[in-house]
Every structure is written in structure tokens, then in C-alpha cells.
N, CA, C and O atoms as a GROMACS GRO file, in nm:
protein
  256
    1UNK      N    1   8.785   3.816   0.998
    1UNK     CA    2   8.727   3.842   1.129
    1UNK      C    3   8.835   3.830   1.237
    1UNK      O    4   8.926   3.750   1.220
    2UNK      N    5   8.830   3.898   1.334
    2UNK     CA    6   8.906   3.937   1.430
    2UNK      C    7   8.893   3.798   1.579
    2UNK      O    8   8.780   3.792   1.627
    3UNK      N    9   8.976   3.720   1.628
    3UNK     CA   10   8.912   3.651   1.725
    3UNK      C   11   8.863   3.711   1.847
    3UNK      O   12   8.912   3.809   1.902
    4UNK      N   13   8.735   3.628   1.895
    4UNK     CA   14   8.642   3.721   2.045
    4UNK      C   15   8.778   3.747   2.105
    4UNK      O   16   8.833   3.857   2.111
    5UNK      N   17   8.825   3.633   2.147
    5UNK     CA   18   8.882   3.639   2.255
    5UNK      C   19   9.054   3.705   2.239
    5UNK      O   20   9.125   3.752   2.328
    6UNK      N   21   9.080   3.689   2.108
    6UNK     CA   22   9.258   3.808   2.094
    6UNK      C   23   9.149   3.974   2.122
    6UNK      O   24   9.200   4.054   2.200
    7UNK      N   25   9.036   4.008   2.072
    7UNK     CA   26   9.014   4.093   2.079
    7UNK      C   27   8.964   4.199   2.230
    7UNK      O   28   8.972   4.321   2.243
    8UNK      N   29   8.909   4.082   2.336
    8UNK     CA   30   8.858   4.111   2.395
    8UNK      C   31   9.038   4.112   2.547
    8UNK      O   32   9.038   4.163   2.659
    9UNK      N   33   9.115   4.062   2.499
    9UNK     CA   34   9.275   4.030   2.532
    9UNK      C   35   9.197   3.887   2.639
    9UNK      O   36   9.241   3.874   2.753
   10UNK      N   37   9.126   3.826   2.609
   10UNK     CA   38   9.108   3.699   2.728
   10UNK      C   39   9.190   3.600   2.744
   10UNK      O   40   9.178   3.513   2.657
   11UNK      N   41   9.272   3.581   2.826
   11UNK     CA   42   9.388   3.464   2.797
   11UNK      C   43   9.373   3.356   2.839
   11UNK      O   44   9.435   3.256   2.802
   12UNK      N   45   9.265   3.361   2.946
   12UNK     CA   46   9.226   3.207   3.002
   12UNK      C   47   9.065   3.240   2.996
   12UNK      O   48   8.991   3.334   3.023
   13UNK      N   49   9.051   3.059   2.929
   13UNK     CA   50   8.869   3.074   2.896
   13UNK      C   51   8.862   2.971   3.037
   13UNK      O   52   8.933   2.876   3.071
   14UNK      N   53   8.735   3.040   3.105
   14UNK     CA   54   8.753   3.004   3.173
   14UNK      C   55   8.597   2.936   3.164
   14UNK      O   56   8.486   2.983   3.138
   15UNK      N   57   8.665   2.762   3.210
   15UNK     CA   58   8.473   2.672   3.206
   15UNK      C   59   8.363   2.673   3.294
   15UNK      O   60   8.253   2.621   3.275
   16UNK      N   61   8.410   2.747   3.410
   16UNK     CA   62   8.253   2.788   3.445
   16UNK      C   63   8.163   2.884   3.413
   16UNK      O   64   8.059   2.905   3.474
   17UNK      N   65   8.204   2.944   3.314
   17UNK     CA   66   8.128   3.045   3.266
   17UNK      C   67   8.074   3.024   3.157
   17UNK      O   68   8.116   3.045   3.043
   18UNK      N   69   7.924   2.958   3.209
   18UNK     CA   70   7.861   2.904   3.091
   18UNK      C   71   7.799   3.023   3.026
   18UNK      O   72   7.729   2.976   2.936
   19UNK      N   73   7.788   3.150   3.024
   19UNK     CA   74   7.728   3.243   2.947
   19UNK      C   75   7.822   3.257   2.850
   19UNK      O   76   7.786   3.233   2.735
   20UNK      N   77   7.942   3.292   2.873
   20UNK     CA   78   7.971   3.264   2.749
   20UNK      C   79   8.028   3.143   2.653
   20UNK      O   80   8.051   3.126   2.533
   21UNK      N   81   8.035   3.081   2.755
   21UNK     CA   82   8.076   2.947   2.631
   21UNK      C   83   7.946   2.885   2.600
   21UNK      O   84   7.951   2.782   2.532
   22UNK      N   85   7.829   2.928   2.638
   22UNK     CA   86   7.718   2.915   2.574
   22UNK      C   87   7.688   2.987   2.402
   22UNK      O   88   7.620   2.953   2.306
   23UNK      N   89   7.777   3.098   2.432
   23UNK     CA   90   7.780   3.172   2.255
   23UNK      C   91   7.873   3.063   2.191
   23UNK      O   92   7.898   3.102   2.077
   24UNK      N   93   7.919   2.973   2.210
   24UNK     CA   94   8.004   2.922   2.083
   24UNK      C   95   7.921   2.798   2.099
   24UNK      O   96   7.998   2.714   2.052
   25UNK      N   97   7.830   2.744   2.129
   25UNK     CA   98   7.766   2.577   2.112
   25UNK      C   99   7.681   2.623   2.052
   25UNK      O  100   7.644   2.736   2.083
   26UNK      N  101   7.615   2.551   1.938
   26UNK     CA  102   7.503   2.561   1.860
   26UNK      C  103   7.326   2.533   1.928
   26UNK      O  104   7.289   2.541   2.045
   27UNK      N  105   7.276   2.512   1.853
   27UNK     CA  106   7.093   2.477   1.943
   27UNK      C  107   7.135   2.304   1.971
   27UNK      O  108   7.135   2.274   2.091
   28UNK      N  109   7.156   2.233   1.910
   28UNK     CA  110   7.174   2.099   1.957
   28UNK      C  111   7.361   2.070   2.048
   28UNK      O  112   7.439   1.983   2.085
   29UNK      N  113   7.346   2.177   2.041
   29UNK     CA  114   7.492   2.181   2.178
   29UNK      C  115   7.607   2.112   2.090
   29UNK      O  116   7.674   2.011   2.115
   30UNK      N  117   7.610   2.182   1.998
   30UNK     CA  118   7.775   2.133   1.945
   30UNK      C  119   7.861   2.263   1.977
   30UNK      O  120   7.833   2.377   2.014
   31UNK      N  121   8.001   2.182   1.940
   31UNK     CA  122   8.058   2.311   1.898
   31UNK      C  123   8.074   2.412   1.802
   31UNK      O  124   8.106   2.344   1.704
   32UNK      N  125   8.074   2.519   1.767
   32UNK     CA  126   8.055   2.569   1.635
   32UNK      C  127   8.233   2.564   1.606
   32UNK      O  128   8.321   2.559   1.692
   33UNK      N  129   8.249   2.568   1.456
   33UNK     CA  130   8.321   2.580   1.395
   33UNK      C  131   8.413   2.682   1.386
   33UNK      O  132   8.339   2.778   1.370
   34UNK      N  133   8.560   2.737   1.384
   34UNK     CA  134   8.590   2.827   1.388
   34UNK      C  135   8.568   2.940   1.256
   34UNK      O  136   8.586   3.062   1.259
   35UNK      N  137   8.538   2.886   1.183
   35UNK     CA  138   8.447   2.929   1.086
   35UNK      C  139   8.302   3.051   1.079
   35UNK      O  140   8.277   3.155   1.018
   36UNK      N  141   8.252   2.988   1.154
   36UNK     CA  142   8.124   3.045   1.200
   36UNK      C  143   8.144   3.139   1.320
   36UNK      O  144   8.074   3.238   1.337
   37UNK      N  145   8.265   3.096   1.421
   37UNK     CA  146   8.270   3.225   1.549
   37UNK      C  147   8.370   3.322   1.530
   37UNK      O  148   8.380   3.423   1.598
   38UNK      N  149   8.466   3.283   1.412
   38UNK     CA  150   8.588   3.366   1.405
   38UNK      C  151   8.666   3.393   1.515
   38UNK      O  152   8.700   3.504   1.557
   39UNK      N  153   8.695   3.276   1.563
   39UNK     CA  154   8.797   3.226   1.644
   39UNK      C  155   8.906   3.202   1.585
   39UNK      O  156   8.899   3.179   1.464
   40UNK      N  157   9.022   3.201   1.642
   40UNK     CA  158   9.174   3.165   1.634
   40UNK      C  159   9.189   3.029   1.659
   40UNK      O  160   9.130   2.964   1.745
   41UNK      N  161   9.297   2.979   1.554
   41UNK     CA  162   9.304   2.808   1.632
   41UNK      C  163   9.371   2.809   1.780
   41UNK      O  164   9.354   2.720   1.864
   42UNK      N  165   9.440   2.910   1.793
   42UNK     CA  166   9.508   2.888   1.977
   42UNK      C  167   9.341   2.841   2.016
   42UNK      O  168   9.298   2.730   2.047
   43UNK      N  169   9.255   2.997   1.998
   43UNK     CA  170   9.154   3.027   2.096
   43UNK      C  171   9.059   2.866   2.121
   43UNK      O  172   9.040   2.791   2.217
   44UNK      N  173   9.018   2.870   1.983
   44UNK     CA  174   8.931   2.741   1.969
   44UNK      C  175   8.982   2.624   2.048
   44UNK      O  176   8.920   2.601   2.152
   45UNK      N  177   9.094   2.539   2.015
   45UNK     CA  178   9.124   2.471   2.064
   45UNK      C  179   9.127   2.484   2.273
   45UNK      O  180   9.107   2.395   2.355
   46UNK      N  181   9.155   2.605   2.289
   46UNK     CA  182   9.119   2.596   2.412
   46UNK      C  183   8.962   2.643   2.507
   46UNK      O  184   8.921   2.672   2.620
   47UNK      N  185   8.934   2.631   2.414
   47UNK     CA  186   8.722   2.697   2.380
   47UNK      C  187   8.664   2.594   2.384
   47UNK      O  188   8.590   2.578   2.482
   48UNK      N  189   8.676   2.460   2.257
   48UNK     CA  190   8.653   2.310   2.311
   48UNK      C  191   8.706   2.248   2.438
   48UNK      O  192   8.639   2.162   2.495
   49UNK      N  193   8.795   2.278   2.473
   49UNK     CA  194   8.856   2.236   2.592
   49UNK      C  195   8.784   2.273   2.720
   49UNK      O  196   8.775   2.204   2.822
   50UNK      N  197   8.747   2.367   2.704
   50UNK     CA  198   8.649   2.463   2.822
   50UNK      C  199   8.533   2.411   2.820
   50UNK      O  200   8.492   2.362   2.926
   51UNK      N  201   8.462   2.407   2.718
   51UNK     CA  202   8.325   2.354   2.664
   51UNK      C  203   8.340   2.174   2.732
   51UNK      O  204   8.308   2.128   2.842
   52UNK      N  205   8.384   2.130   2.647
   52UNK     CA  206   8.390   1.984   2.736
   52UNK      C  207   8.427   1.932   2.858
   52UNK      O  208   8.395   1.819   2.894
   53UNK      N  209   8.489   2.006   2.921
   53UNK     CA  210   8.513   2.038   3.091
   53UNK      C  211   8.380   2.060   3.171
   53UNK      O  212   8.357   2.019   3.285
   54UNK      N  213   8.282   2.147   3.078
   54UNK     CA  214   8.161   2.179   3.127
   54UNK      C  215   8.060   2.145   3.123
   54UNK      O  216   7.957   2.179   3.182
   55UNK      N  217   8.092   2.036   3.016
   55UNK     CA  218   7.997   1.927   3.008
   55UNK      C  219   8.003   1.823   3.125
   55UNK      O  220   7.917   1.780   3.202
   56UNK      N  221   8.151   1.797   3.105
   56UNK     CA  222   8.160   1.682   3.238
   56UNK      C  223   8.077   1.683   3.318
   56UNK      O  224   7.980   1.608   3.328
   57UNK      N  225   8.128   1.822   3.423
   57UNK     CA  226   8.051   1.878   3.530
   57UNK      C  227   7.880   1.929   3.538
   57UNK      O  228   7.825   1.948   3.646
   58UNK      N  229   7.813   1.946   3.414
   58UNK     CA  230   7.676   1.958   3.438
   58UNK      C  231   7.713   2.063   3.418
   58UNK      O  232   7.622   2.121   3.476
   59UNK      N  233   7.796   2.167   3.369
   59UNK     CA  234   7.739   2.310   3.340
   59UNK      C  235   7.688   2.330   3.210
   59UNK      O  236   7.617   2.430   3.197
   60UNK      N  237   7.706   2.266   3.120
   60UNK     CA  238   7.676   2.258   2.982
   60UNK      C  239   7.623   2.124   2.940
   60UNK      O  240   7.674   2.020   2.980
   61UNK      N  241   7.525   2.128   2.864
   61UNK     CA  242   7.461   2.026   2.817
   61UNK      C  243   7.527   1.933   2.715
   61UNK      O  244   7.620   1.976   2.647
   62UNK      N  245   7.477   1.789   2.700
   62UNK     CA  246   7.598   1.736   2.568
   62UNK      C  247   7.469   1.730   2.474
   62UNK      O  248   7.497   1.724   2.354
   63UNK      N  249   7.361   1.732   2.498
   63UNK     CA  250   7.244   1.763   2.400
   63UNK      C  251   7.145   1.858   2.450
   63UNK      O  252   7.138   1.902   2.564
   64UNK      N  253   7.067   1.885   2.344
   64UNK     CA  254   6.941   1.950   2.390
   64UNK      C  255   6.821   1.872   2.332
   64UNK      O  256   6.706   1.909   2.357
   0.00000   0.00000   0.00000
């Protein structure tokens, strides 16, 4: 599988955009695996990074 984001050329994920970093958290708000999104380790690693930034702030939930 190809990564979203080499494919889509996105170079900065950016954490207020919870629509899409809403596609990579699961129903109980984890992160999914790069496994399951076919992500890149660059990407991922900076995908969690985004994701938990957005938690801090209330844009993303740490449960459901």
C-alpha cells in the first residue's frame, strides 16, 4: 500500500484538522496502526504527533 500522505504529496500534517486525523483514530480513539492505514513510518510518526497535540487542545477526544 501506498502512504495517504507520500501520495497525496502532504508534508505537514497539520493538528487542527480533525477531519482528517479523525480517519486514522479508531471508534475508541486510538491510534490505528500503520498496518491498518498504510502509512509510512516518517508519516505515522508525525500523524501520532498531530493526533496527540489534538488531544491536548480538545480537538480530538482521548476516549469515546
Amino acid at each position: 500500500m501506498d502512504c495517504y500522505f507520500c501520495r497525496h504529496n502532504i508534508r505537514v500534517i497539520d493538528w487542527r484538522n480533525a477531519e482528517l486525523l479523525g480517519r486514522f483514530i479508531s471508534v475508541q480513539a486510538k491510534i490505528k496502526p500503520p498496518r491498518r492505514t498504510g502509512t509510512c513510518a516518517k508519516h505515522q510518526r508525525k500523524l501520532a504527533r498531530a493526533i496527540k497535540r489534538a488531544r491536548i487542545v480538545g480537538i480530538l477526544p482521548f476516549t469515546r
